[in-house]
C-alpha positions in Angstrom: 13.2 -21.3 6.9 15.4 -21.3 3.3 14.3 -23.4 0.8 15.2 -23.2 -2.8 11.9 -20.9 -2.8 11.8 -19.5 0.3 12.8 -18.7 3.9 11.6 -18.6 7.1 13.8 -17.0 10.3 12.8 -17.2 14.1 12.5 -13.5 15.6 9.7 -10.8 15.8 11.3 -8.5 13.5 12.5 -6.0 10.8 14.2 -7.6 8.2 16.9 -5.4 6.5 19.1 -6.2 3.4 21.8 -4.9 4.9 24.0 -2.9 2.7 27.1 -0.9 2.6 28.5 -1.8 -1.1 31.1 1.6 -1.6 32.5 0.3 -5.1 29.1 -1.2 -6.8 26.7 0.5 -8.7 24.2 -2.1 -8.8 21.2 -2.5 -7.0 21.1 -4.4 -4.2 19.6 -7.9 -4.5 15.6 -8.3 -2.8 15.1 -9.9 0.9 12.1 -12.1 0.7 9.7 -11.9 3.7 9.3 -11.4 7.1 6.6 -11.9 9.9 6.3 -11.8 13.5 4.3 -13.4 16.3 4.8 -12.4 19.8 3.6 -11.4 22.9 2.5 -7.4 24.3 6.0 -7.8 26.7 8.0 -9.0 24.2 7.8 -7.0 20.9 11.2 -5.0 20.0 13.2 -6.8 16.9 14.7 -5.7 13.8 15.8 -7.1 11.2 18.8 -6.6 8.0 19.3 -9.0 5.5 22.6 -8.9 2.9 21.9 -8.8 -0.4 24.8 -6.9 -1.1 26.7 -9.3 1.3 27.8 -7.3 3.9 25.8 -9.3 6.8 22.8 -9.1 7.5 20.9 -7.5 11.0 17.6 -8.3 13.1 16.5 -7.5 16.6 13.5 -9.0 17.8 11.9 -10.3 21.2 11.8 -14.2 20.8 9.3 -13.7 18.2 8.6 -15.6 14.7 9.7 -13.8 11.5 9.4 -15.6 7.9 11.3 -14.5 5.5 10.9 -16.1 1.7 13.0 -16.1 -0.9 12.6 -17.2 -4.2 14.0 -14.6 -7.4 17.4 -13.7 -5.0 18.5 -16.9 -4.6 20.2 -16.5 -7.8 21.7 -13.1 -6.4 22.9 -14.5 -3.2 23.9 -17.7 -5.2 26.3 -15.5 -6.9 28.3 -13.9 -3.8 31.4 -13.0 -4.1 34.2 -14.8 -2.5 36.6 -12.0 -2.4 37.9 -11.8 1.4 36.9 -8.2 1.7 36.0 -8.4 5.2 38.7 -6.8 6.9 37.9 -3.0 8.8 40.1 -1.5 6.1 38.6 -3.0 3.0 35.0 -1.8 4.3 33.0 1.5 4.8 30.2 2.1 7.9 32.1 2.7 10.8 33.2 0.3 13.7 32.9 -3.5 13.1 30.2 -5.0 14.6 30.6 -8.2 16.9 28.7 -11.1 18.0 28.2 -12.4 21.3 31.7 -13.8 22.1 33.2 -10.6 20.8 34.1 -12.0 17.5 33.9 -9.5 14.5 30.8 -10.1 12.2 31.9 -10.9 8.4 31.5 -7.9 5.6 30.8 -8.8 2.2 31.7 -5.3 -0.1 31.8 -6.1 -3.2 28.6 -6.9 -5.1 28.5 -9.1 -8.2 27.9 -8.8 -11.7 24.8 -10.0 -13.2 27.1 -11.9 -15.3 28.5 -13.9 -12.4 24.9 -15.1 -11.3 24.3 -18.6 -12.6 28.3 -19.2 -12.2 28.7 -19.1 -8.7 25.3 -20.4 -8.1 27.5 -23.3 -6.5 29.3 -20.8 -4.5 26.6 -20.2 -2.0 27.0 -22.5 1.1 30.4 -21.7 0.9 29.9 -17.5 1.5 28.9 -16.3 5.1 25.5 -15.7 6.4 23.7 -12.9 4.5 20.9 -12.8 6.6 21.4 -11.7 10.3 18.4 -12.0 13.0 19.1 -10.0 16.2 16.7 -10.5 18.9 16.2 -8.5 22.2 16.0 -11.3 24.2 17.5 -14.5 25.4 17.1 -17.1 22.9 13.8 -19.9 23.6 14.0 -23.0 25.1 14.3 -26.3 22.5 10.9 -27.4 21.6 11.5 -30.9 23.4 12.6 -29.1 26.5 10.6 -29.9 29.8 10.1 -26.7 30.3 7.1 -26.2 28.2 5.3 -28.9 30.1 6.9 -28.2 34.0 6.5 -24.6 34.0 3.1 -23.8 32.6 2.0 -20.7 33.6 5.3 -19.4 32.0 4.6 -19.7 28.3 1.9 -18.0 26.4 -0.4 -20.1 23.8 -1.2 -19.5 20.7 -3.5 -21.0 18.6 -2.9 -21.8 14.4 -5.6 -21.4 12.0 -6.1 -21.6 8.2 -4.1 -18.6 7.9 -1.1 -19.5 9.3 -1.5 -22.7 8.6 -1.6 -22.0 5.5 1.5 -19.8 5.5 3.7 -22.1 7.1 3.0 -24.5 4.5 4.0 -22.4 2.0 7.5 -22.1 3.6 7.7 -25.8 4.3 7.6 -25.6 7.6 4.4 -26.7 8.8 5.2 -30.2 9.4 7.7 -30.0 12.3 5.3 -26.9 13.7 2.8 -30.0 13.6 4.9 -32.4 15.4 5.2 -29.5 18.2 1.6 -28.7 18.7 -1.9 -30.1 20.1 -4.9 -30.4 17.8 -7.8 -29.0 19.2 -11.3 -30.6 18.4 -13.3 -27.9 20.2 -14.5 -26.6 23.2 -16.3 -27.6 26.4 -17.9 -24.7 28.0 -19.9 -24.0 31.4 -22.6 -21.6 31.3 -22.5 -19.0 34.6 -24.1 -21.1 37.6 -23.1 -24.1 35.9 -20.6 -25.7 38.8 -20.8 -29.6 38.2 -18.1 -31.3 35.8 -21.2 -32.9 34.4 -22.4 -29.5 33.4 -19.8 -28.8 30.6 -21.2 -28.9 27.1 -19.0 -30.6 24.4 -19.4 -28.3 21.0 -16.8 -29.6 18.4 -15.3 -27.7 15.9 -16.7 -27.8 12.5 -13.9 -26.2 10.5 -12.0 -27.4 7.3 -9.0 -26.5 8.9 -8.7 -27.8 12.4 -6.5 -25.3 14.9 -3.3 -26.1 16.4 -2.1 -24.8 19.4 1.6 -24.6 21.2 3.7 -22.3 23.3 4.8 -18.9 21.3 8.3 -19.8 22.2 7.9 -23.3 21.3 7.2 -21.8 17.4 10.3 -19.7 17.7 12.0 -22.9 18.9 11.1 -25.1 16.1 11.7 -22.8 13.4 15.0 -21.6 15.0 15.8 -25.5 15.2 15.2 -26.3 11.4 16.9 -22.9 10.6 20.3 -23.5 12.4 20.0 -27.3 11.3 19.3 -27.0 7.2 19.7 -22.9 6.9 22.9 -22.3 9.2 24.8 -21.4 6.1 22.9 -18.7 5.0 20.7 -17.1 8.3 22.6 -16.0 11.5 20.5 -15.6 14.4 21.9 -13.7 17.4 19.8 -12.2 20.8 20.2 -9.6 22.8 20.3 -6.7 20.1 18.7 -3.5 19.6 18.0 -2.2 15.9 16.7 1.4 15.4 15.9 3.2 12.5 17.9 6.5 11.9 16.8 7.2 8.3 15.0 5.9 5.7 17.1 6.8 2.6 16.1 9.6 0.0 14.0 8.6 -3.2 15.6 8.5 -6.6 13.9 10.2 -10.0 14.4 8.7 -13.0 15.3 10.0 -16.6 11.9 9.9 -17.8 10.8 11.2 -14.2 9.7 7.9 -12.9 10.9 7.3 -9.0 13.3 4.2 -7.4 13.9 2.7 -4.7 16.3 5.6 -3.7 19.5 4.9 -1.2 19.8 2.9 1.4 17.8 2.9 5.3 20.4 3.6 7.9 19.6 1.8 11.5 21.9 1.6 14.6 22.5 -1.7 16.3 23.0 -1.8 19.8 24.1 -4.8 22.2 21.5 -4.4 24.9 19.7 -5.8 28.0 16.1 -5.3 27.6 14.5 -3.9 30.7 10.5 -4.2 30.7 9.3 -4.0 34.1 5.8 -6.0 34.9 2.5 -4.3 34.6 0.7 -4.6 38.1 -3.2 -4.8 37.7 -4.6 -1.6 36.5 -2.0 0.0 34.8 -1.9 1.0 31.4 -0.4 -1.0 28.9 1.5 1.5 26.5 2.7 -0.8 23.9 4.0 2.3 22.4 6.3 3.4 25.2 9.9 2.7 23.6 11.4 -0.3 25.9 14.8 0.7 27.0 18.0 -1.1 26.3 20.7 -1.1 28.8 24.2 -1.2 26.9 26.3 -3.7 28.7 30.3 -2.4 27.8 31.9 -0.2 26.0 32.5 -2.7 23.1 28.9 -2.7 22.6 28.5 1.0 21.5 25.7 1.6 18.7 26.7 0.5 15.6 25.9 2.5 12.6 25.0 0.2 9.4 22.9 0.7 5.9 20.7 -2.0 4.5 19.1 -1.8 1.0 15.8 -3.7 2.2 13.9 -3.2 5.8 11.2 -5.1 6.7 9.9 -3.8 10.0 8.2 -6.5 12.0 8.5 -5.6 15.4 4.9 -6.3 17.1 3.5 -3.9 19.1 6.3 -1.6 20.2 6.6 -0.4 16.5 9.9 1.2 16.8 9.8 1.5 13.0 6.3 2.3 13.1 6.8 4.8 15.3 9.9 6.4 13.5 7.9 6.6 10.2 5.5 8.6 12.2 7.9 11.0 13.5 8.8 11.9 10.3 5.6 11.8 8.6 4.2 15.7 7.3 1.4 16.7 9.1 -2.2 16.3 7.4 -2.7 18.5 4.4 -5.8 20.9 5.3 -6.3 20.5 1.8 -8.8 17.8 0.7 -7.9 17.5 -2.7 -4.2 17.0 -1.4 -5.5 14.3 0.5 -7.7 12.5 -1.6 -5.0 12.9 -4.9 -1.9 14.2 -3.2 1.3 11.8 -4.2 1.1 8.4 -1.8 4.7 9.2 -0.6 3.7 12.4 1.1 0.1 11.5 2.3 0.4 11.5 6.4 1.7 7.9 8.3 -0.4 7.1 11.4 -0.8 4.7 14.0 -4.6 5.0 15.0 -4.8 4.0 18.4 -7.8 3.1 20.3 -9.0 4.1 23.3 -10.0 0.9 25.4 -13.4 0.9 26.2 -13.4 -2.7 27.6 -10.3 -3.3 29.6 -8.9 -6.9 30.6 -6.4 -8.2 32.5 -5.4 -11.9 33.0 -3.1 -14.2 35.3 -1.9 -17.8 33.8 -3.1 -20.6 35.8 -1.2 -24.1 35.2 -3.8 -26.7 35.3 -3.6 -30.7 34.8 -7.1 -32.6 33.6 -7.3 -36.2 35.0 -7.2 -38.6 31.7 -11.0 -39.0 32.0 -11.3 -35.8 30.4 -10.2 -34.9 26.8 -6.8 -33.8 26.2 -7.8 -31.6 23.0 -10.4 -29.5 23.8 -11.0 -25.6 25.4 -12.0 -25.7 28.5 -14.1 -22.4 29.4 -16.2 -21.0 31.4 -17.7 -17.7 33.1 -18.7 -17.0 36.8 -22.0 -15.9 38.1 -21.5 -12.4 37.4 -19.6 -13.2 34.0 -17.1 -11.0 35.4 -14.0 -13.4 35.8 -14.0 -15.8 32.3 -11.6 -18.5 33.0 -10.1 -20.8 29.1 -7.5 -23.4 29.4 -6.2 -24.7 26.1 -3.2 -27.6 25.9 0.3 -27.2 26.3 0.8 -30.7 25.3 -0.8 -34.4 25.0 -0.5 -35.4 28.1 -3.3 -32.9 30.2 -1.2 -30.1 30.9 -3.2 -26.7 30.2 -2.3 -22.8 30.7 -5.4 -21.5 31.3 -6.1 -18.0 32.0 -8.1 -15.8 34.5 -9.6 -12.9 32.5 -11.2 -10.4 34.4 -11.4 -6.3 34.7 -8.5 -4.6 36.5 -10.1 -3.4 39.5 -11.3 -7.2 40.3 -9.3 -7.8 43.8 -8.3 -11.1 42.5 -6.1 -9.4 39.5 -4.1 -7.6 42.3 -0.8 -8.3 43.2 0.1 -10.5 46.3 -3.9 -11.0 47.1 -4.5 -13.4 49.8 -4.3 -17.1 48.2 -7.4 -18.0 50.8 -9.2 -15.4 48.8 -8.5 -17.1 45.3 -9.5 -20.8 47.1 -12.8 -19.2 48.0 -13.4 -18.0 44.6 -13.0 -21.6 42.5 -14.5 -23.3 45.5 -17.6 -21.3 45.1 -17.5 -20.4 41.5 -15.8 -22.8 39.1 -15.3 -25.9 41.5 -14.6 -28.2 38.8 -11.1 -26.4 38.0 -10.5 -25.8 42.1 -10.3 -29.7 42.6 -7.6 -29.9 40.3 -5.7 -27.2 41.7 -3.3 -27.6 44.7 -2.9 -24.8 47.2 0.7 -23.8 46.1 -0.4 -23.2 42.6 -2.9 -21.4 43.7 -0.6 -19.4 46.6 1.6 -18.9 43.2 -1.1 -17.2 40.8 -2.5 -14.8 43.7 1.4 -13.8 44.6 1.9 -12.5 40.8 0.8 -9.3 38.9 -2.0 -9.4 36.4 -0.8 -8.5 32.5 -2.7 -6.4 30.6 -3.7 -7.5 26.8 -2.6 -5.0 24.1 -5.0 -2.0 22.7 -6.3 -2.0 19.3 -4.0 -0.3 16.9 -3.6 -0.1 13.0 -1.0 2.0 11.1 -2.0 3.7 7.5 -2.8 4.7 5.1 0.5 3.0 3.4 2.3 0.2 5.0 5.9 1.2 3.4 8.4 4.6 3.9 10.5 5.5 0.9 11.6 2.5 -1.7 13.3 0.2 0.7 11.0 -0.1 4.1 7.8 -1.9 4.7 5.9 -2.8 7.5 4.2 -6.2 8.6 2.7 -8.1 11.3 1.2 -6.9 14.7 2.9 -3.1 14.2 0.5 -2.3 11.6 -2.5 -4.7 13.0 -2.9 -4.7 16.6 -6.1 -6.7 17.7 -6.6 -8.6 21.4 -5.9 -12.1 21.4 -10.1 -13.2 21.5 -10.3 -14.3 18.4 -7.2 -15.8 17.0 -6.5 -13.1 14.3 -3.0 -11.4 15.2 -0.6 -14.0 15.0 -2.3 -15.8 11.7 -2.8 -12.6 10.5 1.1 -11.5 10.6 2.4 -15.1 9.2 -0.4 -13.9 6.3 1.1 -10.6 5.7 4.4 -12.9 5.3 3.3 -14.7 2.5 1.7 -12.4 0.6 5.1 -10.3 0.5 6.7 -13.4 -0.5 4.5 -13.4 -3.4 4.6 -10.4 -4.0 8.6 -10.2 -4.5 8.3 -13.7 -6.2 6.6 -12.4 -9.2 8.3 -8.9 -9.5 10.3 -8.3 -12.2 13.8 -7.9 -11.5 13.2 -6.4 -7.8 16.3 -5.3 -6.7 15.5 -2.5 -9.4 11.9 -2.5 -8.7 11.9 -3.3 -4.7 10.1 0.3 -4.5 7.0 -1.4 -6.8 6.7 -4.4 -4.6 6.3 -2.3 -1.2 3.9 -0.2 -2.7 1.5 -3.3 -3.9 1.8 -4.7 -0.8 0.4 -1.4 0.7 -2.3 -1.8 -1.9 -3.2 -5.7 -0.5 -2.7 -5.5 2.7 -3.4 -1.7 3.8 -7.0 -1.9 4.3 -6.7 -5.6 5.0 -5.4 -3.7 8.7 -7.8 -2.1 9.0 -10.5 -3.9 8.7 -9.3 -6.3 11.0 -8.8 -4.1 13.6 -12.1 -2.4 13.1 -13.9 -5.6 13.1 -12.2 -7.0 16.3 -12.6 -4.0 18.0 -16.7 -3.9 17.2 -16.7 -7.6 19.0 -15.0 -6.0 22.3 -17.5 -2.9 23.0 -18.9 -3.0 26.2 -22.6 -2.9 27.3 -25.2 -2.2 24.7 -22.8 -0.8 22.4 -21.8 -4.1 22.4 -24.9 -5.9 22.2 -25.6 -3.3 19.5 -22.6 -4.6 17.3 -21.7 -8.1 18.7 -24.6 -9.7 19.8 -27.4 -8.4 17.9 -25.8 -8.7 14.6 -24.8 -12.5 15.6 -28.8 -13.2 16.0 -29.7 -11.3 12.6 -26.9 -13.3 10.9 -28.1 -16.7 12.6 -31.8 -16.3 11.2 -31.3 -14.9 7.9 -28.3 -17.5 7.1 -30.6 -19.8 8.0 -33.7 -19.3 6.1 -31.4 -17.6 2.9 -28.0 -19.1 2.7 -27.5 -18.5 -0.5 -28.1 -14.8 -0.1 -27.1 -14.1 3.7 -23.6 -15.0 4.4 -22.9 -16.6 7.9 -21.9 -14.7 11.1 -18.5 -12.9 11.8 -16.8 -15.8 13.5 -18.0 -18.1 10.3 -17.0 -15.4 7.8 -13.3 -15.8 9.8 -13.3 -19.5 8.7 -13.2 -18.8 5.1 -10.0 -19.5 3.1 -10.6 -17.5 0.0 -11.9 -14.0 1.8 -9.9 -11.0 3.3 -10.8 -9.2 6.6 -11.6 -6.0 4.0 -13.5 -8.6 1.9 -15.5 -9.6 4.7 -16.2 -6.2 6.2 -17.9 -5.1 2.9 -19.8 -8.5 3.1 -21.1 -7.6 6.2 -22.1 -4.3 5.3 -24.4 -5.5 2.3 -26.1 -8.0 5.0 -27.1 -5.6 7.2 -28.2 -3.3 4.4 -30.6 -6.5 2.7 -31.9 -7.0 6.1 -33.1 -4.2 7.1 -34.8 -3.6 3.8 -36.0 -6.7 5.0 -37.1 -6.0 8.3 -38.3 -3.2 7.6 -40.5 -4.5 4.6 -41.6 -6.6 7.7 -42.6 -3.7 9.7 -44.6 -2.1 7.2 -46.7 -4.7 6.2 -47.3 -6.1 9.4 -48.5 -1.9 10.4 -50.3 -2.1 7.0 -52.4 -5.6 8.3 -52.9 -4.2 12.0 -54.3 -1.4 10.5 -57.0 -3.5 8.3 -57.5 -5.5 11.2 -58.3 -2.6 13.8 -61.0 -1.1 10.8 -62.7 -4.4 10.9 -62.9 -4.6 14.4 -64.1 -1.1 15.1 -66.7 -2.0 12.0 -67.8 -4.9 13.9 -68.2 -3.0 17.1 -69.5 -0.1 16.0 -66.7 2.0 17.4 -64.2 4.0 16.9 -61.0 2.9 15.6 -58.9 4.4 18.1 -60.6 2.6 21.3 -59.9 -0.9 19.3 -56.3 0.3 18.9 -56.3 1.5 22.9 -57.8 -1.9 23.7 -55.5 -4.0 22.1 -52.3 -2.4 23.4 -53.4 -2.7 26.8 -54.2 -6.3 26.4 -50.9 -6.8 25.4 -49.8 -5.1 28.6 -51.2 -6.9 30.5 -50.5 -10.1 29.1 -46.2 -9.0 29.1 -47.2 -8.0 32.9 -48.6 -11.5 33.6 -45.9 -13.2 32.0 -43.2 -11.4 34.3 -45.2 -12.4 37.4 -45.6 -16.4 36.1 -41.6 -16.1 35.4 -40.7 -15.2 38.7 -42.9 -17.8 40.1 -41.1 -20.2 38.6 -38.0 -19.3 39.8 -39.3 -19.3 43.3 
């Protein structure tokens, strides 16, 4: 979405300011921002944006990318009008073409600072400067049918503070409102709990309350406002590939400082994405490279530069993954690690080993108008193997819910016997098997199961060289639990808009912004991966450091708030704190309370102790056979108490 401040463009990308200038010797002009939000099967988009007006390039998978502008749109106010867009009045190779074959306009000559506020006038009248190819086929209008008729099809995502917060920035919040379902909070059913009766209503208490639509829905609407108020300035295009094929060479100063050195090279490709479906079980390598099937001959790579790449292209990472490639190997030498030059320290993607592996099928699902419309519906079977959550695809009752469950469960298999799907709502979650007919049911056991991403986070520096920078789900990969990936990403996108909003003259000091947005949002990664992942561990390493520290955080919130901070999930809810923020927070809570528990522990020995001396005193015995007699009278009484439970559940 442009504004006069910023911008906002529809793809899960990499944003480029795509630039082949032969004659200037200026800088090229900043890109603002971009962000993406998509799904595990979806992720490969790239982006170049012209800022020395040749166009501008993306490839994405039906995705959402933001991309602000503020300080450039005096630069790209000021294009040139020179028809310099001919194969012979341009350097770079091949033209590159658009869909219908038509040649893609080049902009080579970059203006003078001079010309800025002259031509501000000049801008709707240049071609597009900013270019979004996408992998795939473009998504379906918001008000399409589809969203409501064919359920199962489109993955939910939910909207909290943080991207709500985002999108308001960029001013395009309000038709993202009009698209989406308020939710007020959750009804859940405890395992054995079978009755419709039985569903607890917990609402939300949250200053911000979430919003919820189809992913491809968001691409739709912002697509819509982009082609209807933008169309003059952002180009979007699908089915295009964009890889990186260098990321330019630094420049040194006179007085020995360093800039945003030459341009990132990246080869566009007309392509049709082939991702073949996980079955239940398999692994989900998000960081396999998804191949691209070139269609003709016409669409042979194209080789382009671009002076600004903002690599936003989910979990496949291509850029990512590039960045790694070339990344020097880890310095044996500590000192070189702890002070060697931020450049040269080694690029990563950690990746995490899943511990706690789920898969899920979508299940469309219509509530009866007795039963709220804006709500989650969830609840676990008897074995709290198989979690089923609905949330709304619209207003009117419709719900993609989702089977979660481990990928040797029979029901995640492929083509399982419907009958055997029937048995399992009948007998486990009957309220949800009324309201689903045998052919939706026939259709969920006939499909695969999907698997949900790993953890991942990329580091220790979010940015290559002086003209690439990373955002979104390729540098903060976290399972879709909590509602943390997709907010997080449209966060990343503000912040960068910020960031390159109050840099001085940054299209000479692009190389300063990247870096300070390594500095904000680096550990920011991090931590949320780290923390998500500590809320997935499976058996008591998860009760060790999920449940355990939700209990400690319940009491000692409660009976100090002023000096406990709430749990995790409340921590989430805050507006002014950072994932890194709220890791350290966390930290110093379990430090206070285990000085307070133990404190606890010692005085509580110290008093046992007195009180066994003035026993044995009274007795006339020995300490030691008061201490012997009290701990087996509190055997017995934990022995008793077993027996009288399990009486009572006779």
């Amino acid at each position: 979405l442009l504004t006069p401040t910023t911008a906002a463009t529809a793809s899960s990308s990499l944003r480029a300011d795509h630039s082949q200038s032969s004659s200037s010797s200026l800088p090229p002009p900043p890109l603002r921002a971009s962000n993406t939000i998509r799904r595990r099967s979806d992720n490969n988009m790239a982006a170049a944006v012209s800022s020395s007006f040749h166009h501008p390039i993306t490839s994405s998978s039906s995705s959402l990318n933001l991309l602000s502008t503020s300080e450039i749109e005096d630069v790209l106010a000021s294009a040139t009008n020179d028809n310099n867009n001919s194969e012979e009045g341009r350097t770079g190779g091949p033209p590159l073409r658009d869909h219908d074959g038509a040649q893609l306009p080049y902009f080579d000559s970059f203006p003078s600072s001079s010309s800025t506020n002259n031509n501000k006038q000049s801008t709707t009248a240049n071609k597009p400067r900013i270019v979004v190819y996408d992998r795939l086929p473009p998504p379906p209008p918001p008000g399409s049918d589809v969203y409501s008729t064919k359920l199962s099809k489109y993955y939910l995502l939910g909207l909290g503070h943080r991207g709500q917060r985002a999108l308001r920035h960029f001013g395009a919040f309000d038709a993202v409102e009009r698209a989406s379902v308020a939710i007020q909070g959750r009804r859940g059913w405890q395992p054995g709990e079978t009755s419709e009766e039985d569903g607890k209503v917990t609402l939300a208490k949250k200053s911000v309350t979430s919003r919820v639509l189809a992913r491809d829905k968001l691409v739709g609407v912002l697509r819509e406002v982009i082609e209807d108020s933008y169309g003059d300035v952002v180009d979007l295009k699908y089915g295009y590939q964009v890889d990186p094929i260098t990321f330019g060479e630094m420049d040194r100063t006179e007085g020995g400082g360093v800039g945003s050195g030459s341009n990132v090279e990246l080869r566009v490709s007309r392509c049709v994405p082939l991702a073949p479906s996980l079955t239940a079980g398999e692994e989900d390598d998000d960081d396999a490279d998804e191949e691209c099937s070139i269609e003709d001959d016409d669409a042979a790579p194209k080789t382009i530069s671009t002076s600004f790449l903002i690599g936003s292209d989910g979990a496949a990472r291509t850029i990512a993954n590039k960045m790694e490639s070339m990344s020097p190997p880890t310095s044996i030498n500590p000192l070189k690690r702890l002070f060697g030059s931020e450049q040269r320290k080694t690029f990563r993607v950690k990746r995490y080993d899943d511990d706690n592996p789920r898969v899920y099928k979508s299940v469309p699902i219509t509530f009866p108008p007795h039963w709220p419309h804006d709500l989650n519906y969830s609840a676990r079977d008897s074995k709290s193997r198989v979690t089923f959550e609905a949330l709304p695809s619209d207003s009117k009752g419709n719900h993609c819910a989702l089977l979660l469950m481990k990928p040797d469960e029979p029901l995640a298999a492929a083509n399982c016997d419907p009958r055997l799907l029937r048995e399992f709502f009948d007998e486990e979650f009957p309220q949800f098997g009324k309201l689903l007919t045998d052919e939706v049911l026939a259709d969920v056991a006939g499909k695969g199961a999907s698997a949900l991403p790993g953890f991942r986070y990329a580091g220790p520096r979010l940015h290559e060289g002086g003209r690439t920078v990373l955002l979104g789900d390729c540098v903060h990969t976290v399972k879709p639990y909590f509602g943390l990936g997709a907010n997080s990403a449209l966060e990343d996108v503000q912040i960068l808009s910020d960031i390159l909003s109050t840099t001085s003259d940054p299209s000479n000091n692009l190389h300063f912004a990247i870096r300070e947005f390594t500095q904000r949002r680096a550990e920011d990664s991090k931590a949320l991966v780290t923390l998500s992942r500590n809320l997935d561990r499976p058996g008591k390493l998860g009760t060790m450091r999920f449940v355990l520290p939700l209990i400690l955080d319940g009491m000692f919130h409660k009976l100090a708030p002023k000096l406990f901070a709430p749990g995790i999930f409340g921590m989430f809810q805050k507006e002014d704190m950072g994932f890194r923020q709220i890791k350290r927070r966390k930290r110093l809570d379990r430090v206070m309370q285990s000085v307070v528990i133990l404190g606890f522990v010692s005085a509580a020995g110290v008093g046992a102790r007195c009180l066994v001396k003035t026993i044995a005193k009274a007795l006339g015995v020995r300490d030691a056979v008061v201490s012997g007699g009290l701990v087996a009278l509190l055997g017995a009484a934990s022995v008793i108490r077993k027996k009288l439970a399990k009486e009572e559940q006779k």
